[in-house]
C-alpha positions, -999 to +999 in steps of 0.1 A: -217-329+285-227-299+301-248-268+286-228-240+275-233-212+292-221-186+276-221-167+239-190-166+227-180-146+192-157-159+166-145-153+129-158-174+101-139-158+068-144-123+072-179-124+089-188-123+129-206-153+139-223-159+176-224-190+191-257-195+216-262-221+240-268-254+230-291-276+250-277-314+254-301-325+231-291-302+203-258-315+205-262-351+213-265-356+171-236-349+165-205-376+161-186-386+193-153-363+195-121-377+185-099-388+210-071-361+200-091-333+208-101-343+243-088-322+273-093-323+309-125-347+309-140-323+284-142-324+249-149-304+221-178-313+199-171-305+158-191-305+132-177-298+092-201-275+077-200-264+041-159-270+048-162-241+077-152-260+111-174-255+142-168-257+172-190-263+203-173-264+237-179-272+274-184-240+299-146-245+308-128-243+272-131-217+246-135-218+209-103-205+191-101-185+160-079-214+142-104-239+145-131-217+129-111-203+101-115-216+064-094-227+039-085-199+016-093-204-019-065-228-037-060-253-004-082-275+009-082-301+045-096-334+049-098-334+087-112-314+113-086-293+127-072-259+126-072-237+095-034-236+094-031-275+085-048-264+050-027-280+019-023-260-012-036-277-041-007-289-066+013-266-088-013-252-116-044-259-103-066-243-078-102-247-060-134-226-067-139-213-032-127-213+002-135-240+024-129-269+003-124-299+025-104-324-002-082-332-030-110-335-053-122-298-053-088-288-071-090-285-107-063-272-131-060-234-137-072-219-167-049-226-198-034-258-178-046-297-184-041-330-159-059-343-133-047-333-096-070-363-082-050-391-098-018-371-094-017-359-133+000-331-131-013-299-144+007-287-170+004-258-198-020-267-230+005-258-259-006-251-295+008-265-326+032-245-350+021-221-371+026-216-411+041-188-426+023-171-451+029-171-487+052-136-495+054-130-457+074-144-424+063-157-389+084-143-361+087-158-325+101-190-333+062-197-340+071-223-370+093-248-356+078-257-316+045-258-298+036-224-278+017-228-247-010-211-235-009-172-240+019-169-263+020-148-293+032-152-329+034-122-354+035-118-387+048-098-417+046-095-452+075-090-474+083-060-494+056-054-521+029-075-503+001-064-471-022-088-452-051-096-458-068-092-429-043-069-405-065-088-376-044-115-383-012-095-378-010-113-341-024-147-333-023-157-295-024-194-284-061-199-262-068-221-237-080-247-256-050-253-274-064-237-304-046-203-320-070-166-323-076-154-356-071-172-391-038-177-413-027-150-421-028-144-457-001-117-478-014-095-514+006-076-538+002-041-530-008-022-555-020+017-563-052+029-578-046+049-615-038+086-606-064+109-623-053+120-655-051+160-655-075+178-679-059+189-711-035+163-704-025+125-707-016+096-688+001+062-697+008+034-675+021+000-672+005-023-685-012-045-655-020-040-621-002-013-610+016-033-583+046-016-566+070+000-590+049+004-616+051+038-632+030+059-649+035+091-673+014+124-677+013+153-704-001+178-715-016+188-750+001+214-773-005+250-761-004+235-722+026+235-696+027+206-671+031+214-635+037+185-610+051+151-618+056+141-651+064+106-640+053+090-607+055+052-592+035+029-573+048+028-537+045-003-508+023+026-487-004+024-521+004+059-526+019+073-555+053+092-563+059+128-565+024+152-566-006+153-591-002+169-624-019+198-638-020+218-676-023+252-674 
C-alpha cells in the first residue's frame, strides 16, 4: 500500500482531527481490510478506537465524514462502518457515552429494570400500595395498585385531625422501588387554653380542648366584659370570636 501523501482534516464528535502521513510500516499492524470496503485495487485500512472509526486511505481515496463519525450517546455499532448504521439501544435503556460499539454498553434508564443484553426488557420499577392513615385519606388511587417510578400519592387528614409531619403530605415513588418520606400519620387538632382576662374568669371543657370544645369568660362584680364571652376550638387551632377583657 502506498504512503499517503497528503493531510487530510475530518470530524471526530465535535472536535477537528488531522490525519498525517503514515509510513507503510506504521500501518502494516493493523488487520487486513475487509473485502467490502475494497475499491479500485485500493483499500481502506480501519482501525476501532475507543468506538471512534479511523480511517487511513491510499493517495487516491479520501476519508469521509461518515466513517469518522461516533455513535451518539443511546446507540451503539458492532462493525466498522459509517456512523449512520448506529442502532438505538432498546426502549428504556440507554449507553453512558458516545461511541459505544455493542449491545452490552446499554443499560436501563434511571427508574427502569431488565437486562437489554439478554433481551429483558427494560420496564418501569413500580412501588407497592400505600396505607391510608388512621383519621385521614390517600388520594391518587395510591391504595389499591402499584405506582411506578415518579408517581405521587397525597394525603389528607379528616375534619378535626392534622399530620404529623406535613413532609409527609406527598410521597413520590424513587427509583428503587421504594416510596419518599414515612406513613403519614393524622392528630386531633386541638387549641391551647385562651388566657383568662384579669378581673375575670374562664371555664372550659373538660379535656383536651380538641375542636369544638368551648370555653366561657367573666368578669368579677363591679367589671363589664368586652370581647367574647364564649369562644370554640377551631380545625385552624385558633380560637372563636376575640380575647376578653374587664374593664
Amino acid at each position: 500500500m502506498a504512503n499517503v501523501g497528503k493531510r487530510k482534516a475530518f470530524s471526530i464528535g465535535t472536535e477537528k482531527h488531522a490525519v498525517n502521513a503514515f509510513s507503510q510500516n506504521e500501518i502494516e499492524h493493523f488487520e487486513c481490510c475487509d473485502d467490502d470496503v475494497i475499491t479500485s485495487g485500493e483499500c481502506y485500512r480501519t482501525l476501532e478506537l475507543y468506538g471512534f472509526l479511523l480511517a487511513y486511505a491510499s493517495l487516491q481515496h479520501d476519508l469521509t465524514e461518515d466513517m469518522t463519525l461516533a455513535c451518539p450517546k443511546g446507540t451503539y455499532k458492532s462493525k466498522l462502518e459509517p456512523a449512520k448504521q448506529c442502532t438505538p439501544c432498546p426502549a428504556g435503556s440507554t449507553t453512558t457515552r458516545e461511541a459505544s460499539t455493542s449491545l452490552k454498553d446499554c443499560f436501563c434508564k434511571e427508574g427502569y429494570e431488565g437486562n437489554p443484553l439478554t433481551g429483558l426488557p427494560c420496564t418501569l420499577k413500580k412501588c407497592p400500595p400505600l396505607q391510608k392513615p388512621t383519621n385521614g385519606f390517600v388520594l391518587g388511587d395510591c391504595e389499591d395498585s402499584e405506582k411506578a417510578f415518579g408517581s405521587e400519592c397525597h394525603f389528607l387528614c379528616e375534619e378535626g385531625f392534622e399530620l404529623v409531619d406535613k413532609e409527609n403530605d406527598i410521597r413520590t415513588c424513587l427509583a428503587n422501588g421504594s416510596w419518599s418520606g414515612k406513613n403519614a400519620v393524622c392528630r386531633r387538632i386541638h387549641c391551647t387554653k385562651p388566657p383568662q382576662p384579669s378581673f375575670g374568669r374562664i371555664s372550659c371543657d373538660k379535656g383536651d380542648l380538641l375542636v369544638g370544645a368551648k370555653c366561657r369568660l367573666s368578669c368579677l362584680p363591679g367589671f363589664i366584659m368586652e370581647g367574647s364571652q364564649e369562644r370554640e376550638c377551631l380545625s385552624s387551632q385558633r380560637w372563636s370570636g376575640t380575647d376578653a377583657k374587664c374593664t
